[in-house]
DOTORTOR-502648 format. One record per residue (C-alpha): y, x, z negated; residue in one letter. Coordinates in steps of 0.02 Angstrom, whole numbers, plus 50000, padded with zeros to 5 digits. Example, Ala and Ser with C-alpha at 12.3 -4.5 7.8 and 13.67 -1.06 7.14 Angstrom:
2
497755061549610A499475068449643S
***
This chain:
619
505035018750493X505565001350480X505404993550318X504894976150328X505204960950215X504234943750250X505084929450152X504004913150134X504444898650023X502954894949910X501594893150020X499804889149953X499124906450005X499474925249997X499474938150126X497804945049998X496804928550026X497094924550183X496524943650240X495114939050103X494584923250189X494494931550389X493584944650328X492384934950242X492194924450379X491844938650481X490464946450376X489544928450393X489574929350577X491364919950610X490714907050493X491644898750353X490564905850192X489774891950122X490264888849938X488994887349787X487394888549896X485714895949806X485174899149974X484974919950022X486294926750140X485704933850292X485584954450267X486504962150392X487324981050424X489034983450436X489634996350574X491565001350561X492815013950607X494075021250491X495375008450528X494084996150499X493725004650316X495365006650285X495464988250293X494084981450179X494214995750073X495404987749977X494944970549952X493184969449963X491964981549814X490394989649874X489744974049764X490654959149880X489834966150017X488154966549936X488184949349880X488664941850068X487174951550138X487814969450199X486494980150140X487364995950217X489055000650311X489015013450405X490545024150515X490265021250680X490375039850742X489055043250617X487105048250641X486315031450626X484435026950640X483825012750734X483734995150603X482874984350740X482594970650637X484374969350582X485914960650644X487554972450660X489244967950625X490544979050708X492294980850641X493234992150745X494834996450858X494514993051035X494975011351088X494185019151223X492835032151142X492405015351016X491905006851173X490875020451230X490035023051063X489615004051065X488745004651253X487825019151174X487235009851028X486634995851141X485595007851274X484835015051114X484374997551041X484935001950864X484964984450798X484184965050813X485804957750881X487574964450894X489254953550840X490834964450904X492214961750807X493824970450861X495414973950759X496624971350883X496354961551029X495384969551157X495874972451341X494714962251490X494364980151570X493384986351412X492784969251401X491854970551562X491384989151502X490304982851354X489714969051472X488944981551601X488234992051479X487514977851411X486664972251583X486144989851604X485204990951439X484354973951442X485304968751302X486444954451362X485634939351251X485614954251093X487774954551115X487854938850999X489844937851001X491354944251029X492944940850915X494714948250922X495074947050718X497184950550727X496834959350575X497674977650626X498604981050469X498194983450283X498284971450126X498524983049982X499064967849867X499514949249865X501284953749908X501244969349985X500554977450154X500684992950240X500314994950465X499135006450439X498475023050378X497575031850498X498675039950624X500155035050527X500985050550581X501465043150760X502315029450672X503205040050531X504995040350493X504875060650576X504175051450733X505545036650770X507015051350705X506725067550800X507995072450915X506725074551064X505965058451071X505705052751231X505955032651278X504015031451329X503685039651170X504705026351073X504055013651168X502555015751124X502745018050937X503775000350955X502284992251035X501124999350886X501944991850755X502224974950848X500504973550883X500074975150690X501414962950643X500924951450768X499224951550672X499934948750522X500794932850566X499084927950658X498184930550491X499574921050397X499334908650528X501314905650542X502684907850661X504214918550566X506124916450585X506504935550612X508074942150551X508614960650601X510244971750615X511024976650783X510724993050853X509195003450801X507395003150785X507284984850685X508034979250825X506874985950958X505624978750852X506404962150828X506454959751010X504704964351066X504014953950935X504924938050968X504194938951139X502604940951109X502664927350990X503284915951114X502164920251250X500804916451151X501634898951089X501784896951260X500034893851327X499824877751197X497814879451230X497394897051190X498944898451058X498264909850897X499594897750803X498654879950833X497064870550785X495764878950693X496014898050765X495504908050606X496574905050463X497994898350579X498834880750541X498104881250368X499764887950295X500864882850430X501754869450355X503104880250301X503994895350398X504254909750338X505804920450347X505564938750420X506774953350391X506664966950466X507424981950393X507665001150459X507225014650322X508955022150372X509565007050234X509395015350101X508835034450076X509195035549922X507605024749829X506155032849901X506855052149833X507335041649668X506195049249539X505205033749462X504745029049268X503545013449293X501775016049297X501285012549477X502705021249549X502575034649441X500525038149481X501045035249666X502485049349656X501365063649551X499555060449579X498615057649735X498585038649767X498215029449918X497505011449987X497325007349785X496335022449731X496885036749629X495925054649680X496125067949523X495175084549526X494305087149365X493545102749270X494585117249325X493735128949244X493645146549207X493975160049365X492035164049431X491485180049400X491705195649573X490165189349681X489835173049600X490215157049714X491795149049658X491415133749579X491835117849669X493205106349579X492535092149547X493565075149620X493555059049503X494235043449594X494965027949521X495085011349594X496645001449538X496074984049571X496794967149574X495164962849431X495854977049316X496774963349177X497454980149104X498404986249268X498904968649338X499994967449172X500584985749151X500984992649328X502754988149340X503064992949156X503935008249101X502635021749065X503115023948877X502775005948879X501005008648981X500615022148832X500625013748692X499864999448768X498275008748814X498255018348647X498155001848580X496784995648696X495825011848642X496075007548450X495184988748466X494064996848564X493565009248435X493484995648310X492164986448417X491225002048457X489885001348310X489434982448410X489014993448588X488005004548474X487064988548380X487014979748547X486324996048650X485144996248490X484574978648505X484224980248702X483264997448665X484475006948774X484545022648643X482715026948649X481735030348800X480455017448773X480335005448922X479414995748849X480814992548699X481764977048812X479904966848812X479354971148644X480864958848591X480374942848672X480234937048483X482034940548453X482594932248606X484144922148527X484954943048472X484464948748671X485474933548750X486854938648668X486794957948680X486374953548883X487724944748885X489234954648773X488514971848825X489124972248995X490854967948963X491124977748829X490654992948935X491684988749074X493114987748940X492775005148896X492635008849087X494275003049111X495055011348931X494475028849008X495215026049169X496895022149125X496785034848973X496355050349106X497625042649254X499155039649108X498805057649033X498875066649203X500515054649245X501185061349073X500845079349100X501745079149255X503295071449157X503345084149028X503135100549126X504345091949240X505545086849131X505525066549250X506275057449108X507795069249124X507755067849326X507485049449317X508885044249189X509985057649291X509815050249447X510115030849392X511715036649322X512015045849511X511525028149598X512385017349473X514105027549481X514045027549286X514805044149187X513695059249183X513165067249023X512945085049099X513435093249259X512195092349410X512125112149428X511775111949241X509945103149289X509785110149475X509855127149387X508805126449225X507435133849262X506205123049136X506595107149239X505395102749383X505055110549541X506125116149690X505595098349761X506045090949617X507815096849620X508125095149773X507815076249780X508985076749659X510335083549746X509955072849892X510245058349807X511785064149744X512535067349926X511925052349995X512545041449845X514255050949835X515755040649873X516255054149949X515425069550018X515725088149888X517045100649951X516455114250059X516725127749906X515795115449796X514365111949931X514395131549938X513765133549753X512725118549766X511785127449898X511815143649813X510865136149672X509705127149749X509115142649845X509005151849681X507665137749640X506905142149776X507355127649880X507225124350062X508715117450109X507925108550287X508015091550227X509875094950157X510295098950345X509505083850415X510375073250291X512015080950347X511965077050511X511125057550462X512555054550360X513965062050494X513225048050602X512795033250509X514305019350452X513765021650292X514715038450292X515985025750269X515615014950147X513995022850055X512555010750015X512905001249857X511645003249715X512494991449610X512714993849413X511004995249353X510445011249243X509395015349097X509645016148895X508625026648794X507715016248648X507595029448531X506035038048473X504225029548483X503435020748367X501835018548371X501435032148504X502175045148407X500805044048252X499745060048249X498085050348297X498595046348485X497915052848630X499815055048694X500815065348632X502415059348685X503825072548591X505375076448685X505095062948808X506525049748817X505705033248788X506975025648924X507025005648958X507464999349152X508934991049174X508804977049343X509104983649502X510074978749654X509604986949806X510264987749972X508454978650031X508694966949873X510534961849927X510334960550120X508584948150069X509744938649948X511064933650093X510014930550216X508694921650104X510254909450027X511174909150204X512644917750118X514024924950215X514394944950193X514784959550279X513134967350286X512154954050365X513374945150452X512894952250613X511254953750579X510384944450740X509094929750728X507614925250832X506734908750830X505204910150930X504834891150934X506604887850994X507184888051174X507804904651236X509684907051229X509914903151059X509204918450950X510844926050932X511724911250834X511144905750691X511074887050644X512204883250520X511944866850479X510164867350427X509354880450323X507354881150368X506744885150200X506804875650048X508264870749972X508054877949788X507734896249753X506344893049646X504434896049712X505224906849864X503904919149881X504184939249955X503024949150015X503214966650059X502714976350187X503114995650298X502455005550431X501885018550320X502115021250115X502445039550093X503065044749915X504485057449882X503615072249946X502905066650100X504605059550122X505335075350092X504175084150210X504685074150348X506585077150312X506095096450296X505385092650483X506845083650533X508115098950471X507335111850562X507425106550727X
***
């Protein structure tokens, strides 16, 4: 898949708040929301698909949407009872069964009115479709309006966004690689992710410079998305770019700079076994769109004839409002354990207050009437009222990151990922080895097969040059004694015979690790982690092939690797995409307040990454 980078110089907004606003707007009807107004909102279901979930899932809580009016949201292929006195707001991809489930909807008379609002924009056949179903059902004055929203990819934070998540298998690196594609095939995948960029850069509500290499699937991209940019510049009156179209021309008065990368840049990072929080919980526990899924209670083995008990599945949302994660998600985990064992001490220290407050607000006994009898002691009830709540949603918080941080730490231990990790920087940073590659790929205490294998992979791709047969002999050998499959190995093989970076290997620069020592804190016998025989390990800076080829471009610098790259203007006349101005630089002049945002057609961890390589070998 093409990994994308979207460069803007500091512009007031964020990808996160300018999603935020259009949907917002679209839950009050296409309305701005009106600010600091006593007055009711209007109550209102909300009918979606799963794109459409996928979507507001992670920006808006089930409590956002109950304080702009949506009393219930609802899938829109599931049983649903007529509301009649209720207006509907659809949020949906205009595909074909969609349409048909909308008609339906509106010969059933479900709801008071009916405001369609369409991810992507919708075609004028399926248009006409909901209009004759309309007639045919009496409900023509009941279809309130019709919006296409551009808003076909997801905002997971303010500087990072994904195409989508749903389907994302017909987008997937295994989809653009295998040997059998056909061109219709890869035109199509081409035109999917062009249509969700192009909705990103509607939302943002500016035109991008886009910068790409010659010759693969960026390209491909590159090119159908300049022209789609232009034809829609092109018709001044209906452009999505001018006047007061959404959140268009609001953040215009700067243009960003868009690069678009293939994965095939660098294969070594997403094997790379990780040792900062977020990338650790997103490599070892089940974590997508923001939310963390964990089975709980194992339990003991039922009994012959009894029903096996069902696991029971906790989930965690990792929010932009969580103070604790905001700070701690790029830190390294030992870092991320101490801090919450601390978080958990001052919270102990403050728990005889919950107990006095829950006391004073008569939330121990099970007299209701305990709250009223204290309308003498109002002064004590304000303040309980008003401490209680966050205090609880403190502990809330403490017990969330205590269960996700343990399960992240008992992966690491029966794992042995400090070992992998600090192994692996060493690989990418070309600095000496401690101990021998088949020492680790061998011991049978360290991780799994998977495990070891990424491991080796990121040795072959990373070598400066490739092992001897004999040696890649008793690499093999050892990895199938692990129990390895050795697909992805083959696929790798044949990806590095024909890439040019079989030449001159991807350069990780000279980052690494160094090992602080023991714990301090974390280590006392009182902690909820017990941290022995892991290497408390600090990060050294990066500089990745993404980080280098964003630098050049960014600061106009000349090098090899992005020399060629091409560059499209889609405001400019045609003719002159290929050569880049040299004389003027369109973003600012100083480095400082650039901003970069982040985004890729689909963000699959090591395994799933893995998977598809498995894929990949065995054809």
């Amino acid at each position: 898949p093409v990994v994308l980078s979207a460069i803007s110089a500091a512009s007031s907004t964020t990808v996160e708040i300018a999603t935020d606003i259009a949907l917002k707007r679209m839950l009050n009807f296409n309305a701005p929301p009106l600010k600091n107004t006593a007055a009711e909102p209007v109550w209102k279901v909300l009918i979606y698909d799963r794109f459409g979930q996928d979507i507001i899932s992670p920006l808006l809580s089930v409590k956002e949407l109950r304080d702009m009016g949506i009393t219930l949201h609802l899938l829109l292929h599931s049983d649903r009872d007529p509301i009649p006195d209720v207006p509907a707001i659809y949020f949906v991809m205009p595909t074909e069964e969609n349409i048909d489930r909308i008609c339906q909807d509106l010969r059933n008379q479900l709801y008071e009115s009916y405001y369609l609002n369409f991810i992507s924009a919708i075609s004028r056949s399926k248009l006409e479709d909901i209009a004759s179903a309309a007639l045919a059902a009496n409900a023509v004055t009941q279809v309130t309006k019709v919006f296409d929203q551009y808003l076909n990819f997801i905002t997971l934070e303010d500087d990072m966004f994904i195409l989508c998540h749903q389907n994302k298998e017909l987008i997937s690196y295994h989809a653009i690689n295998r040997a059998d594609i056909q061109d219709t095939d890869m035109e199509a995948i081409m035109d999917t992710i062009v249509d969700s960029l192009f909705c990103f850069f509607v939302t943002l509500g500016a035109v991008p410079i886009i910068r790409c290499p010659r010759g693969n699937a960026a390209e491909m991209v590159a090119v159908k998305l300049d022209k789609k940019l232009r034809e829609n510049l092109r018709d001044a009156r209906n452009s999505l770019f001018t006047g007061d179209s959404m959140t268009a021309g609001q953040f215009s008065f700067q243009r960003p700079l868009f690069v678009l990368v293939d994965r095939n840049v660098d294969m070594a990072t997403p094997l790379h076994h990780t040792w900062t929080y977020q990338a650790l919980i997103h490599d070892v526990l089940d974590f997508h769109l923001n939310r963390v899924v964990m089975e709980e209670g194992m339990g003991a083995e039922p009994s012959a004839g009894a029903r096996p008990k069902k696991k029971s599945r906790k989930t965690y949302d990792l929010t932009a409002a969580d103070k604790f994660w905001q700070k701690h998600k790029g830190s390294p985990f030992p870092e991320v354990a101490e801090s919450v064992q601390e978080e958990l001490d001052t919270y102990r220290a403050q728990e005889d207050e919950v107990k006095r407050l829950k006391s004073i607000m008569g939330l121990e006994g099970e007299d209701e009437g305990a709250i009223s009898m204290l309308s003498d002691n109002t002064a004590k009830l304000t303040s309980a009222v008003s401490s209680l709540p966050e205090l609880l949603e403190k502990k809330r918080l403490i017990d969330l990151h205590t269960n996700v941080a343990t399960a992240v730490l008992d992966h690491i231990k029966s794992r042995k990922l400090d070992v992998y990790f600090e192994f692996e920087e060493k690989l990418m940073s070309k600095s000496t080895l401690d101990k021998s590659l088949l020492d680790i790929i061998s011991d049978p205490d360290a991780g799994t097969p998977e495990d070891k294998m990424r491991l080796f992979l990121i040795y072959y791709i990373t070598a400066q040059q490739a092992p001897s047969e004999s040696d890649l002999e008793q690499y093999k050998k050892a990895l199938l004694d692990a129990v390895c499959d050795l697909s992805p190995l083959n696929y790798i093989k044949q990806w590095k015979a024909f890439t040019k970076m079989a030449a001159t290997p991807a350069n990780y620069g000279n980052s690494g690790v160094k090992p602080m020592g023991l714990f301090s804190r974390v280590m006392n016998t009182g902690s909820q982690f017990v941290m022995e025989g892991v290497k408390n390990l600090v990060l050294k800076q990066h500089n990745l092939p993404v980080t280098r080829i964003l630098d050049n471009l960014m600061e106009m610098k000349s090098h090899p690797e992005t020399d060629d790259y091409r560059y499209f203007d889609p405001k400019m006349l045609r003719g002159s995409e290929s050569s880049i101005p040299r004389n003027k630089n369109p973003f600012q002049e100083s480095k400082q307040g650039k901003k970069i945002v982040y985004g890729c057609s689909e963000l699959f961890n090591a395994s799933q990454f893995i998977k598809q390589l498995s894929q990949l070998g065995q054809k």
